[in-house]
C-alpha positions in Angstrom: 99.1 118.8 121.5 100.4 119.9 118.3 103.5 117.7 116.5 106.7 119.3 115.3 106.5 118.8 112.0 109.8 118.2 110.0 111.9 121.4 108.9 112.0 121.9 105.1 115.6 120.9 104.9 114.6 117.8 106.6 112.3 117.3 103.8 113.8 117.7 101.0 116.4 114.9 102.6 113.6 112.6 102.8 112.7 113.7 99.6 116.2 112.9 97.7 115.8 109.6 99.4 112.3 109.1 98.1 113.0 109.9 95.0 116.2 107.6 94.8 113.4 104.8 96.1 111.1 105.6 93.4 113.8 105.1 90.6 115.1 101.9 91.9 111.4 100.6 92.1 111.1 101.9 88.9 114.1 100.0 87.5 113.2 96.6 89.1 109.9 96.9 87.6 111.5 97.3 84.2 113.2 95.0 84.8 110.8 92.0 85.8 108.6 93.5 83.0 111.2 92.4 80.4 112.0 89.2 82.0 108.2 88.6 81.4 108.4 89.6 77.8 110.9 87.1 77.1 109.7 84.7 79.3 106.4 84.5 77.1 108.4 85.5 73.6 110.6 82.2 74.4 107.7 80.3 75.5 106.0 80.7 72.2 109.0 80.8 69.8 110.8 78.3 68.0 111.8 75.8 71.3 107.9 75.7 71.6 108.1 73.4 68.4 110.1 70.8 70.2 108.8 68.2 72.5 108.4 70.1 75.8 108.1 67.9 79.0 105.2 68.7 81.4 107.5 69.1 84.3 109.2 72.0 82.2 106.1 73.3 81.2 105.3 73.4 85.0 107.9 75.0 86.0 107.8 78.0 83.4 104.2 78.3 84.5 105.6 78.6 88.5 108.1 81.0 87.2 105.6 83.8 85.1 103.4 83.2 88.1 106.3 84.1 90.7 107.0 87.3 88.2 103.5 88.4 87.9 103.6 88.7 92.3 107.0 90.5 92.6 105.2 93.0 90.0 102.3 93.6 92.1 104.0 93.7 95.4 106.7 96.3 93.9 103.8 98.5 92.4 102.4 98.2 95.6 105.5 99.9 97.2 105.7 102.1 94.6 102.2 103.0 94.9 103.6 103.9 98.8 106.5 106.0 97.8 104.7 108.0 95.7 101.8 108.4 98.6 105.3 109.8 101.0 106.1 112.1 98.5 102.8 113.1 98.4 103.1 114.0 102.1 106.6 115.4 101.7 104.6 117.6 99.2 102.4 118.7 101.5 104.3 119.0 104.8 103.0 116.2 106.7 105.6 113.5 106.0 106.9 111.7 109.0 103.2 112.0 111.1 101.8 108.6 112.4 98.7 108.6 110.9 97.4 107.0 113.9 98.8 109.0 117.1 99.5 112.3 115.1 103.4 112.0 116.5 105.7 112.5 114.7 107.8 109.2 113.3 111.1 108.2 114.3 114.3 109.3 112.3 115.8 105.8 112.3 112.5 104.3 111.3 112.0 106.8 108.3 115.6 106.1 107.1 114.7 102.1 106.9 111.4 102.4 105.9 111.0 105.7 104.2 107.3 105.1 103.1 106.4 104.4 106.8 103.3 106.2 107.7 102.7 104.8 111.3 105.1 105.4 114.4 107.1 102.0 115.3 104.5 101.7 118.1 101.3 101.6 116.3 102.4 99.2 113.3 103.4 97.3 116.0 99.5 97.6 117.8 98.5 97.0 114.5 100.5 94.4 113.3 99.1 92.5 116.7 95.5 93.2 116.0 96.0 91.6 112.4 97.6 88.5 113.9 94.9 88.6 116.2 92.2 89.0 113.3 93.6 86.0 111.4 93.7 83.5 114.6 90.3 84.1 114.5 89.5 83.1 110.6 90.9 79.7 111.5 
């Protein structure tokens, strides 16, 4: 059975939206990339001469630590925007990976780096639940 893959115009909608995606991601990560930079330039300025408390100090720590996550989760999604224009690229955007059909509209416009159908992330969002039950 061969899938209907998406028209070209279709494409280069997906791809304007990708691309739009892939700037904002771009921005935040600017963004939380400067926030770390000062972060660390205030930490080791001239405050760092006064008497810090150890709760503060804590809490700075929690707060580069919280920063350093949001930057690996977001280059992770970039990382999967860039894979979708990769695919946009080459004609197969909007094929499950899994089942070879092709993915809903509504699901590509709220999750535009999807690469499985709604029905297999759902399979294989049970098989993971399953596979950590059993780590317990």
């Amino acid at each position: 059975m061969s899938v209907k893959l998406l028209s070209k115009e279709e494409l280069k909608d997906y791809e304007e939206k990708l691309l739009r995606e892939r700037q904002k991601s771009l921005d935040y990560i600017s963004k939380l990339n400067d926030n770390q930079k000062d972060s660390v330039r205030e930490s080791s300025g001239d405050a760092s001469a006064y008497a810090i408390h150890q709760a503060d100090h804590g809490s700075d720590t929690y707060y580069r630590e919280n920063q350093v996550l949001m930057l690996e989760k977001e280059h992770k999604y970039l990382r999967s925007i860039n894979a979708a224009l990769k695919r946009v690229y080459e004609g197969t955007y909007g094929v499950c990976e899994i089942c070879g059909k092709r993915i809903q509209p509504k699901r590509l416009e709220y999750v535009p780096n999807a690469t499985y159908c709604i029905e297999c992330r759902s399979a294989e969002d049970v098989k993971d639940k399953k596979k950590n039950r059993s780590k317990r």
